[in-house]
C-alpha positions as CSV (number, residue, x, y, z in Angstrom):
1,X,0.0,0.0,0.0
2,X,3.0,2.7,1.2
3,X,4.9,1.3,-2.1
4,X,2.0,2.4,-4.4
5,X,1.5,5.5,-2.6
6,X,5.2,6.2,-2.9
7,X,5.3,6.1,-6.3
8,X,2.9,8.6,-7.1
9,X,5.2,11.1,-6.0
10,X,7.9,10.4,-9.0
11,X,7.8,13.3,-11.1
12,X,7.4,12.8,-14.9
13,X,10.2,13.9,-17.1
14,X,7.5,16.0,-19.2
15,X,7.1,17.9,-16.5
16,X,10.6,19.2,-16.3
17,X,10.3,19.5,-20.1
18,X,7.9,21.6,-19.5
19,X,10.2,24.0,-17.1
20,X,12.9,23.8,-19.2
21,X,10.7,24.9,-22.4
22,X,9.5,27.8,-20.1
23,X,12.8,29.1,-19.0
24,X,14.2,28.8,-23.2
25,X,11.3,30.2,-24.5
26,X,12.8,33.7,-26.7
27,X,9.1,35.3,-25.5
28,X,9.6,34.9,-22.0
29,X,9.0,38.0,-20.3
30,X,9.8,37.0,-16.5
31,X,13.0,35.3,-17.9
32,X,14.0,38.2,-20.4
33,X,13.7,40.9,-17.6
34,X,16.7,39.3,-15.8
35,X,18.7,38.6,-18.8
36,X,18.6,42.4,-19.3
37,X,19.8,43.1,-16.4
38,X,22.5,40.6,-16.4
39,X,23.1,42.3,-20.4
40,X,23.1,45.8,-18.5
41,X,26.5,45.1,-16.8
42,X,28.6,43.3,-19.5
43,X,27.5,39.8,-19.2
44,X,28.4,37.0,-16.6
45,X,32.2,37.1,-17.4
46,X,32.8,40.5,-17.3
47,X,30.3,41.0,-13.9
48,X,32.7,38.2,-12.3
49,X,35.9,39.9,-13.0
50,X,34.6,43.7,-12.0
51,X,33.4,41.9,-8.8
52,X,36.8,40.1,-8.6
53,X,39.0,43.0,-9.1
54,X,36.3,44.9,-6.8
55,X,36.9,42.2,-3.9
56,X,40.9,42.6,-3.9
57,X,42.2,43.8,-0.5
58,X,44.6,46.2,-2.1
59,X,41.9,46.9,-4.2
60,X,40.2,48.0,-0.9
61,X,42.8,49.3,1.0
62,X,43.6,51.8,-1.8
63,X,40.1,53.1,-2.5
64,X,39.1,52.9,1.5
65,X,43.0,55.5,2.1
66,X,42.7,57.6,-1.1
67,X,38.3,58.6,0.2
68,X,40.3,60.3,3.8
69,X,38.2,57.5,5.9
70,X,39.4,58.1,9.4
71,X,38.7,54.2,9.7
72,X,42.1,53.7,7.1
73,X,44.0,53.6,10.0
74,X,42.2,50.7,12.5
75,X,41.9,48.6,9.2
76,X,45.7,49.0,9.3
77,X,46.0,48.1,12.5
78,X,43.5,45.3,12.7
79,X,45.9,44.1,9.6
80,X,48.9,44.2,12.1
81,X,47.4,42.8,14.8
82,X,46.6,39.8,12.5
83,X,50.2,39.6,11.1
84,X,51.4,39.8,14.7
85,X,49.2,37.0,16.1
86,X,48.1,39.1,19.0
87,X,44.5,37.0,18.9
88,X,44.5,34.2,21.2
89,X,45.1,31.1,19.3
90,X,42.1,28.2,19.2
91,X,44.4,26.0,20.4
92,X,45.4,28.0,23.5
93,X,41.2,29.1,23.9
94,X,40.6,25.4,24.0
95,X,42.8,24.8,26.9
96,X,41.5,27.5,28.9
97,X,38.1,26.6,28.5
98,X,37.7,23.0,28.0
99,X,41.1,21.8,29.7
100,X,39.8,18.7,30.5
101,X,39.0,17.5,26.8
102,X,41.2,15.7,24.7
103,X,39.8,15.7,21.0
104,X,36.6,17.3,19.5
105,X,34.4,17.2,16.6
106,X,35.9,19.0,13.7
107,X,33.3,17.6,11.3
108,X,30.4,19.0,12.7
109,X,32.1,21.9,14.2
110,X,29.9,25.1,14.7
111,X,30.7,28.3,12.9
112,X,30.3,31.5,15.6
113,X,27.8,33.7,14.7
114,X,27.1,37.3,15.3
115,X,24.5,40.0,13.8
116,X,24.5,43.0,13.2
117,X,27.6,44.5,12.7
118,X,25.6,47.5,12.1
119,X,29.0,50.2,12.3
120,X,32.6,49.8,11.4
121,X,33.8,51.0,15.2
122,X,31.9,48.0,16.3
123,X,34.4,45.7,14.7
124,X,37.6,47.8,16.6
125,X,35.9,47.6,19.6
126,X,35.1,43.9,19.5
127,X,38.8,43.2,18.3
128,X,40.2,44.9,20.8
129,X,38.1,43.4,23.8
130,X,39.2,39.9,22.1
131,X,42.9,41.0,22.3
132,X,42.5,41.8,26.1
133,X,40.6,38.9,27.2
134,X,42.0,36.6,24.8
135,X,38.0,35.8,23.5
136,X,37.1,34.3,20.0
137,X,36.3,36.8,17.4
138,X,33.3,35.6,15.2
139,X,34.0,33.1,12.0
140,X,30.5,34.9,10.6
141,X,28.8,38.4,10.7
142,X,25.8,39.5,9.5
143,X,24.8,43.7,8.5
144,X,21.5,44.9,8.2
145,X,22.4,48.8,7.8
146,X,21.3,50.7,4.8
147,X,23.8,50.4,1.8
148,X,23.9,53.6,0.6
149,X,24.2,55.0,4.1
150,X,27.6,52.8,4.3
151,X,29.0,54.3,1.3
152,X,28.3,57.7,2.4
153,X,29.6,57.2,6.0
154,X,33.2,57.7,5.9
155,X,33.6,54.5,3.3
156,X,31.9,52.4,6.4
157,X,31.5,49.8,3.3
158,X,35.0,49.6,2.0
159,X,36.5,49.5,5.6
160,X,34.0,46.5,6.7
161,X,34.8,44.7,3.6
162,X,38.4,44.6,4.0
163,X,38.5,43.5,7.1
164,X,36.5,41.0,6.5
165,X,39.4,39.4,4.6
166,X,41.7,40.5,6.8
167,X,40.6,38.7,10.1
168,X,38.9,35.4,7.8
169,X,35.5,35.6,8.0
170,X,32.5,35.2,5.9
171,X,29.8,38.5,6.1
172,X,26.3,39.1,4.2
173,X,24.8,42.7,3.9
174,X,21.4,43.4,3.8
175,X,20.1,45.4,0.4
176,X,18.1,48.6,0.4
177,X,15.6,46.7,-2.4
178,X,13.8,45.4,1.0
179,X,10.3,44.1,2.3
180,X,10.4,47.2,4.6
181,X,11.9,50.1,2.1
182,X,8.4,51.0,1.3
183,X,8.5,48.5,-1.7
184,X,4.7,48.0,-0.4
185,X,2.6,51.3,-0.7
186,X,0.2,50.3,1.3
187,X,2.3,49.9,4.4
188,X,3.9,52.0,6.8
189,X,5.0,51.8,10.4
190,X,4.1,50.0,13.3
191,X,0.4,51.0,12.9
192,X,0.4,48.6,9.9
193,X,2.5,45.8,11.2
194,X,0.0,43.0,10.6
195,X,0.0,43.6,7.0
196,X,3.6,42.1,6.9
197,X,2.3,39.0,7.7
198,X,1.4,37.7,4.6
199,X,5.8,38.0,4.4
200,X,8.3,40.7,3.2
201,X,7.2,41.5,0.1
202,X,9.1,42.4,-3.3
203,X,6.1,43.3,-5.4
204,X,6.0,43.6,-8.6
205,X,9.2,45.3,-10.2
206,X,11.4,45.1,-6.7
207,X,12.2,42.1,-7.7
208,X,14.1,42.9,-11.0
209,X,15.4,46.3,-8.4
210,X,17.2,43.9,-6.1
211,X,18.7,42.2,-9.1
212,X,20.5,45.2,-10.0
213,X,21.0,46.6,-6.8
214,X,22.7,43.4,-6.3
215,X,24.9,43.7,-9.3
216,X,25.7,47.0,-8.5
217,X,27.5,46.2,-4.9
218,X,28.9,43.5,-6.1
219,X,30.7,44.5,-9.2
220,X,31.1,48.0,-7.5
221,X,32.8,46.9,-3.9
222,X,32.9,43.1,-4.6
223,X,30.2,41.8,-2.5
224,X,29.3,38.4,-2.6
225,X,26.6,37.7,0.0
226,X,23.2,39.1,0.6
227,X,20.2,38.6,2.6
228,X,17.6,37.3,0.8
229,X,13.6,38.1,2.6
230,X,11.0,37.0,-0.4
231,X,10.5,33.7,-2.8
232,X,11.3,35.6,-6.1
233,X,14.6,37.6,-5.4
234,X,15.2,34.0,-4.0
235,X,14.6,32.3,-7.7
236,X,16.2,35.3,-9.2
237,X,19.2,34.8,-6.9
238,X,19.2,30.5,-8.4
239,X,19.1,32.1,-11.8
240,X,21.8,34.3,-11.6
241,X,24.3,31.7,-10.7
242,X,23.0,29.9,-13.3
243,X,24.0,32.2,-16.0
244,X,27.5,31.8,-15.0
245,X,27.2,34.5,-12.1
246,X,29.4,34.0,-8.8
247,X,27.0,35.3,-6.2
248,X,25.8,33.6,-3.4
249,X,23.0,34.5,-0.7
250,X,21.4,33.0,2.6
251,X,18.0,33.1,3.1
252,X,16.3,35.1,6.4
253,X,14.8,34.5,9.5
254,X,11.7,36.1,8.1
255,X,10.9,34.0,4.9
256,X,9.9,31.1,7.5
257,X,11.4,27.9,7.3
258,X,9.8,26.6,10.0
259,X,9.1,22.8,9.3
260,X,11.3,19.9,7.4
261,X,8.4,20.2,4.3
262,X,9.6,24.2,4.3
263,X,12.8,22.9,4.3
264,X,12.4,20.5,1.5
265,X,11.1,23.3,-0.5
266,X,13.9,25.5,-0.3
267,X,16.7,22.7,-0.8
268,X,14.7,21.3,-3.8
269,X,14.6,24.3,-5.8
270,X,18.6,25.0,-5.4
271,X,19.0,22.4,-6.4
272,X,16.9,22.0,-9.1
273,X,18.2,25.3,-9.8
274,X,21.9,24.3,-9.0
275,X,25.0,25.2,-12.2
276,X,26.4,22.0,-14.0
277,X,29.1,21.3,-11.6
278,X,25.7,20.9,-9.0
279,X,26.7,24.4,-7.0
280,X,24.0,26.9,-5.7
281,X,24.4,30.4,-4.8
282,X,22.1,29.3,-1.3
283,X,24.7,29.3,1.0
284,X,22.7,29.0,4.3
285,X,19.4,30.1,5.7
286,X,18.1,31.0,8.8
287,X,15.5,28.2,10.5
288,X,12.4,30.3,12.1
289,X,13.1,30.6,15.8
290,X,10.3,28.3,16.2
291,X,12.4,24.6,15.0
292,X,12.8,22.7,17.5
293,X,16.0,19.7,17.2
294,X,13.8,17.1,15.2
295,X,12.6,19.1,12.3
296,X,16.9,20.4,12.3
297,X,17.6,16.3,12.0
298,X,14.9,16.2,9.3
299,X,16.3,18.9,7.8
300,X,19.7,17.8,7.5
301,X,18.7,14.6,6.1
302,X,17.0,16.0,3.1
303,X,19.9,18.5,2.9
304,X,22.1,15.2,2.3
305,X,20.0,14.3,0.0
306,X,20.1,16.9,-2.5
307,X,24.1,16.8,-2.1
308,X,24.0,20.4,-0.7
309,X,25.5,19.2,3.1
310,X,28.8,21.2,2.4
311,X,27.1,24.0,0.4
312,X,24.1,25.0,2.0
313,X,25.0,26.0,6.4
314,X,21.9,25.9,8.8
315,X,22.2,29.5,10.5
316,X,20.0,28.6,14.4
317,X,19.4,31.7,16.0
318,X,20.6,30.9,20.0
319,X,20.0,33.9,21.8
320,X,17.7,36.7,20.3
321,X,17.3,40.9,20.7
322,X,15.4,41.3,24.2
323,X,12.9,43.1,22.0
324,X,10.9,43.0,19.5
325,X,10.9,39.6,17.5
326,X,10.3,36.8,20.6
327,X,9.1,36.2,23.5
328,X,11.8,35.8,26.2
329,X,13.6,34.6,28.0
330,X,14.9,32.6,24.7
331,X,17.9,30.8,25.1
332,X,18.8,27.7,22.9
333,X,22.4,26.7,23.7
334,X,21.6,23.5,25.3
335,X,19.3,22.6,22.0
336,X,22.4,23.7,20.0
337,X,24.8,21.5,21.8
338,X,22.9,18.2,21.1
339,X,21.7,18.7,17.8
340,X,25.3,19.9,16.8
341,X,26.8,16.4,17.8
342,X,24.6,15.2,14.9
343,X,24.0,17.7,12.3
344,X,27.3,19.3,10.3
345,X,27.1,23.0,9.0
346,X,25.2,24.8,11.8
347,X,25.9,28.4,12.6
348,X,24.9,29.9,16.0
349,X,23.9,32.8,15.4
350,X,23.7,35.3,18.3
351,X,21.3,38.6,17.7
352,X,21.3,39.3,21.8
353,X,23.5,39.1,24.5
354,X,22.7,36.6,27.2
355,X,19.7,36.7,28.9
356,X,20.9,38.1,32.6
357,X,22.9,40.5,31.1
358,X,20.2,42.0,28.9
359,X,18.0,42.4,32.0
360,X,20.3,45.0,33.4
361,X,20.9,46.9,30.3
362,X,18.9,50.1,30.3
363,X,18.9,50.1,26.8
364,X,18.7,46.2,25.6
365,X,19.3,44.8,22.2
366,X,15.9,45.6,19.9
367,X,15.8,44.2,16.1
368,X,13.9,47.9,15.5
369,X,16.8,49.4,16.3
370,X,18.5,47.8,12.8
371,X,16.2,50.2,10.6
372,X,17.2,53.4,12.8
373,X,19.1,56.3,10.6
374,X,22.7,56.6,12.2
375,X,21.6,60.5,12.0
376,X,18.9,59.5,13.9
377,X,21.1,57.5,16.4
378,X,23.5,60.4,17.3
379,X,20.5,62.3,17.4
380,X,18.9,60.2,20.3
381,X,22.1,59.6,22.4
382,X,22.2,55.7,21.6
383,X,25.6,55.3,19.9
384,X,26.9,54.2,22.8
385,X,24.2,51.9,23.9
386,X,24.2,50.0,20.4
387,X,28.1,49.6,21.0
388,X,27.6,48.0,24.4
389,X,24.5,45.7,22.9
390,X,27.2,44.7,20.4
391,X,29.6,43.8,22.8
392,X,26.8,42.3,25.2
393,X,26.3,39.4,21.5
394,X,30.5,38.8,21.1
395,X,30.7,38.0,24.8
396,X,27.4,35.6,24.1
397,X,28.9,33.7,21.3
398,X,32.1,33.2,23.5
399,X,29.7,31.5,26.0
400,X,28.3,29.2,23.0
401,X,31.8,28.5,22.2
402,X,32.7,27.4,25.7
403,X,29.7,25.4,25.9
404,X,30.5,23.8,22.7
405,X,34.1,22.9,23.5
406,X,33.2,21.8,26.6
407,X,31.0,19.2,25.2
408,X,33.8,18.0,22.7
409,X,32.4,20.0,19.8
410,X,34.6,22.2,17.5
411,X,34.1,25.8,16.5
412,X,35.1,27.9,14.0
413,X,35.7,31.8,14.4
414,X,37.5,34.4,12.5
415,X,40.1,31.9,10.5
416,X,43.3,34.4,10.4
417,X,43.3,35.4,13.9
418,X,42.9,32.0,15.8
C-alpha cells in the first residue's frame, strides 16, 4: 500500500520539459527581464571579473585611504594585529576553557555567529576586547544597515569589507531593495505591522530592483553575499548563478522555514536550480526561531540528500534581541549542543546578549533598532548603547563557544586570527 502511494510522487520527465521549455522560451517576459539586467552590466564574465577585481584587499585598501576615511588607519592596524598574532590562538582558547578534553568534533564543528555588525567602530571595539581577554572573534557576521548609508559614512563599506578578509570571516549585507523600504505602498510603520504578515514583500518590479542593486554592490565593492527576505529575489538569486554569475545568498529568518516540508522546498529548488558542476548560490538560511532539534535532524537529512551538506549551512538563532521579535527569555544553547553532535554545517547565530545580562541593560538589544538612521542614532544619544549591545552578542557567542568545546564539539571563528 505505502509502495504504491510512494510512487505517485515520481515526477514525470515531461514535467521538467515543460520547465525547461518555459525558461528557453525567446518570449519569455519573467526570464528576459533578468537577462537584461544581467546584459546591462557586460555579461556573466565580465560581472565576475569587476566583482573580482572589486573584492581585492589592495583593491580595498587603496580606495578605502585615497576617500580620507578616518577608519584607514584601524583597518591598518587590525591588519597588524593579525600579522602579529596578538588574537589568542584556538588552540590555546581550547585549553582555557575546556582543559579537560582531549579531542573534538571537527566535522560537525559550529561556525560563531554574530548580527548586526551595524557600524565599522563596532568591529575595533570587539577586536580589541578579544585581544585583552583573549575571547574568539566571530567566524560569521551579518549587516543589516542601509547600503547607501555605508558608502556615504566615511567608506563604512569599504572599511568592513576589507576587514573581512583580513581577520577570515564570511559576512552578508542586507540590500536597500527590501520588504520594509516602502516596496509596499500600502504599508507603513508599526500602525500597519499586521499587514507584513502575509511576508516581506518584493512586489511587482522590486524584484528585477534587487537584481540590479545586487549587481551594483557586487561588481562596484565586490560583495558576494546578501540577505535574501522574499521567494522571487530568491529564484532570481538561483538564476543568476546559473547564467555563469558567482554570487551567493542566505535566506532570512523572516521568509519562515519553520518545518522539514519548508525545508524540502527550499533545498529542492537549489538544487533543481543548482549550475552544471551541481553548486547553488544558497549558501545558508536561517531556520524560524520556532524549530525545535527534530525538524533540524529532518532537515539535515533531506539537505544530504540533495548533495547540498557542504554548500548550503543551517544558521540557528541561539540567543535573540530582548525586544521585538520573541518572547523571552529565549535561550537555545543547550538545543544547539545536542543537535550539533549530529547535524554538520550549523551556525549559532547570536542577535542578543545573554539573557541576565540583557536584564540589566537600560537600553537592551531591539531588532527595531537595525532600521534606525545613524543620523537618527547620534541624534537620540544611543551610539553608545548599540556599541555596548554589540559587545553584550561577542561576549554571548564566547559563552556558546565554551559550551561547545566543553561538550567536545569544534568551533570555528574568524580563521586568520585564531
Amino acid at each position: 500500500m505505502r509502495e504504491e502511494l510512494r510512487k505517485k510522487l515520481a515526477i514525470p520527465g515531461k514535467r521538467l520539459k515543460e520547465l525547461n521549455d518555459f525558461l528557453l522560451d525567446p518570449d519569455n517576459e519573467a526570464i528576459n527581464a533578468v537577462l537584461d539586467i544581467v546584459e546591462k552590466y557586460g555579461g556573466p564574465k565580465e560581472i565576475n571579473r569587476k566583482a573580482k577585481q572589486a573584492r581585492r584587499l589592495s583593491s580595498l585598501m587603496k580606495r578605502l585611504k585615497e576617500s580620507g576615511s578616518p577608519y584607514y588607519k584601524d583597518v591598518m592596524w587590525l591588519k597588524r594585529q593579525a600579522k602579529n598574532g596578538a588574537f589568542v590562538s584556538l588552540e590555546e582558547y581550547k585549553k582555557a576553557v575546556a582543559p579537560g578534553v582531549t579531542s573534538f568534533n571537527e566535522k560537525n564543528a559550529v561556525t560563531l555567529e554574530i548580527s548586526a555588525l551595524q557600524y565599522f567602530p563596532f568591529l575595533i571595539a570587539e577586536a580589541k576586547q578579544a585581544i585583552e581577554k583573549r575571547e574568539l572573534m566571530p567566524g560569521r557576521f551579518i549587516r543589516v544597515r542601509s547600503m547607501k548609508e555605508q558608502v556615504e559614512d566615511n567608506a563604512d563599506i569599504l572599511a568592513v569589507a576589507a576587514s573581512m578578509q583580513i581577520v577570515g570571516a564570511s559576512y552578508v549585507e542586507t540590500l536597500d531593495t527590501k520588504g520594509t523600504d516602502g516596496s509596499n505602498i500600502h504599508l507603513g510603520g508599526p500602525e500597519t505591522i499586521t499587514g507584513y504578515f502575509g511576508g516581506v514583500g518584493e512586489p511587482n518590479e522590486h524584484a528585477l530592483q534587487w537584481a540590479d542593486e545586487f549587481l551594483h554592490y557586487y561588481t562596484e565593492y565586490g560583495i558576494k553575499q546578501v540577505l535574501n527576505v522574499n521567494p522571487g529575489t530568491i529564484l532570481i538569486g538561483y538564476l543568476l548563478h546559473k547564467l555563469g554569475i558567482e554570487n551567493e545568498f542566505k535566506i532570512s529568518v523572516y521568509l519562515g522555514n519553520d518545518n522539514p516540508y519548508a525545508v524540502m522546498w527550499t533545498l529542492m529548488t537549489a538544487r533543481l536550480l543548482s549550475d552544471r558542476k551541481g553548486s547553488t548560490s544558497l549558501i545558508g538560511f536561517n531556520f524560524s526561531n520556532s524549530v525545535n532539534n527534530e525538524t533540524i535532524r529532518i532537515s539535515s537529512e533531506i539537505r544530504k540528500a540533495f548533495g547540498l551538506e557542504e554548500n548550503v549551512r543551517f544558521e540557528h538563532h541561539i540567543v535573540e534581541t530582548w525586544k521585538s521579535i520573541v518572547i523571552q527569555p529565549y535561550d537555545r544553547r543547550a538545543e544547539l549542543v545536542e543537535i550539533a553532535k549530529i547535524v554538520p554545517n550549523i551556525s549559532a547565530k547570536h542577535e542578543g546578549g545573554d539573557i541576565e545580562v540583557e536584564k540589566t541593560r537600560e537600553h537592551p538589544t531591539d531588532i527595531l533598532d537595525y532600521f534606525m538612521p545613524k543620523e537618527e542614532v547620534l541624534k537620540q544619544g544611543l551610539m553608545d548603547a548599540f556599541m555596548r549591545n554589540f559587545l553584550d552578542k561577542h561576549d554571548a557567542v564566547n559563552h556558546t563557544a565554551r559550551d561547545l568545546l566543553k561538550a567536545g564539539i569544534d568551533v570555528i571563528a574568524a580563521q586568520n586570527l585564531h
